[in-house]
C-alpha positions in Angstrom: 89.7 99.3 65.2 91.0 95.3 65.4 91.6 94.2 68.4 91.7 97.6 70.4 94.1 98.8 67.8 93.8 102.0 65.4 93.9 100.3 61.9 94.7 101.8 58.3 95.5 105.6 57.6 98.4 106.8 55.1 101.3 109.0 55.4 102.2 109.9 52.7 105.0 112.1 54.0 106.8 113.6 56.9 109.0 116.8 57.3 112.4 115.6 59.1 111.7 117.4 62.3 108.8 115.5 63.1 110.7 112.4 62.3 113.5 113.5 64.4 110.4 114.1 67.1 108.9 111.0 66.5 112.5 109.0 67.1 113.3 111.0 70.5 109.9 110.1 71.9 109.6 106.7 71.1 113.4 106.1 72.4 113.4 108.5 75.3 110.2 108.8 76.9 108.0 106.2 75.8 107.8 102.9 78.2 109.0 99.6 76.9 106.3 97.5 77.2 102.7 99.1 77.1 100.8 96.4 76.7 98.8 98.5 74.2 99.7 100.2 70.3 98.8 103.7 71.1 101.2 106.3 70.4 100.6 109.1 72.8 100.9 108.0 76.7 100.7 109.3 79.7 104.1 109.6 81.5 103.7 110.6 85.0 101.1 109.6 87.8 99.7 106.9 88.4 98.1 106.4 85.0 101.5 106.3 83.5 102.2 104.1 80.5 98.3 104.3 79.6 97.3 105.9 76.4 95.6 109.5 76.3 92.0 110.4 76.3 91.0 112.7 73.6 90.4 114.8 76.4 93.5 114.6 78.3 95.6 115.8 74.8 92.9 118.6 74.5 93.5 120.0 78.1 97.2 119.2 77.8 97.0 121.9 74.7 94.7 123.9 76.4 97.2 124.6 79.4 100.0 124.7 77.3 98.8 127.3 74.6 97.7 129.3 77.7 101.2 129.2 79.3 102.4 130.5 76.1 100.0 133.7 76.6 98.6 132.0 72.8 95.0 132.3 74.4 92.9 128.8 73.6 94.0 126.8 71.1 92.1 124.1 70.0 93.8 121.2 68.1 91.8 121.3 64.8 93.9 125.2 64.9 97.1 122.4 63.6 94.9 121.4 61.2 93.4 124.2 59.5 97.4 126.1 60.0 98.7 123.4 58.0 95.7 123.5 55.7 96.3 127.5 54.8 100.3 126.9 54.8 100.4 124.2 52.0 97.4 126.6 50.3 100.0 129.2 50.2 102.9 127.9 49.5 101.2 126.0 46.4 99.9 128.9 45.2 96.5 128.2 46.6 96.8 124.8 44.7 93.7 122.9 46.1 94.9 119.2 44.3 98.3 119.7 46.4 96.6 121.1 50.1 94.1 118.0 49.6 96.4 115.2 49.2 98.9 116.7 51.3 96.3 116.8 54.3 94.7 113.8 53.3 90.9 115.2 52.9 88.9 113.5 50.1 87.8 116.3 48.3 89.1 119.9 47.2 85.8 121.2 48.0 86.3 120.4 51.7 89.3 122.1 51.3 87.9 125.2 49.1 85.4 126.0 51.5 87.0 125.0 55.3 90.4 126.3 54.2 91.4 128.7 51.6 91.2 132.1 51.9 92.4 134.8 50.4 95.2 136.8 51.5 94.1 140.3 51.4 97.8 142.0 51.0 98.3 140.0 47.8 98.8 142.9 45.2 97.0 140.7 42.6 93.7 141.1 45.3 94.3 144.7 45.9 94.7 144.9 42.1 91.6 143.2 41.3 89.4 145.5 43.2 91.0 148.2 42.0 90.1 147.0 39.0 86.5 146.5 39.7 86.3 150.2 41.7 87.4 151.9 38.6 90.9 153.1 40.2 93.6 153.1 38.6 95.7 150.1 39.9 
């Protein structure tokens, strides 16, 4: 923080939807002048124009994923989705899931993350394999 602003951070890179996202917010719904740099603000009541509390996002979620019939999500469920859908679309490449999600180290990744994907004929091979079946 400097200043009662977030400081530093990387993107590295952004799908075009969440740019597309990003640009409607910021020139549709976000007020003019804040008086602040946060991103995410509140925009009814009479609170409006002030940025979220951690908690106000998480109940916002919360009531939303319910609506849905999604049960509880939690946001850190963003997180680790994202996490297992660059895992498997890199062919569980943990160099590529780490930069991509910005973590400092694969193990993070290795152990919070990846998982195996137990319909994968190469897993259902391998335990054949290893039960003396033939495959």
């Amino acid at each position: 923080m400097e200043n009662g602003v977030v400081t530093g951070g990387l993107i590295k890179r952004v799908s075009p939807h969440m740019i597309h996202t990003y640009f409607e917010y910021m020139t549709s719904e976000y007020p003019q002048h804040p008086g602040h740099g946060m991103l995410l603000v509140q925009l009814h009541g009479p609170e409006r124009g002030q940025p979220w509390a951690t908690v106000g996002a998480r109940r916002m979620l919360g009531r939303a994923s319910l609506r849905a019939g999604l049960g509880k999500v939690k946001p850190h469920a963003f997180r680790h989705e994202f996490a297992s859908a660059v895992l498997d679309a890199s062919g569980s490449n943990l160099l590529v899931a780490r930069d991509a999600g910005g973590w400092a180290s694969t193990s993070t990744v290795d152990e919070i993350y990846a998982h195996v994907d137990i319909h994968d004929p190469a897993f259902d091979a391998a335990l054949r394999k290893v039960w003396g079946e033939r495959a």
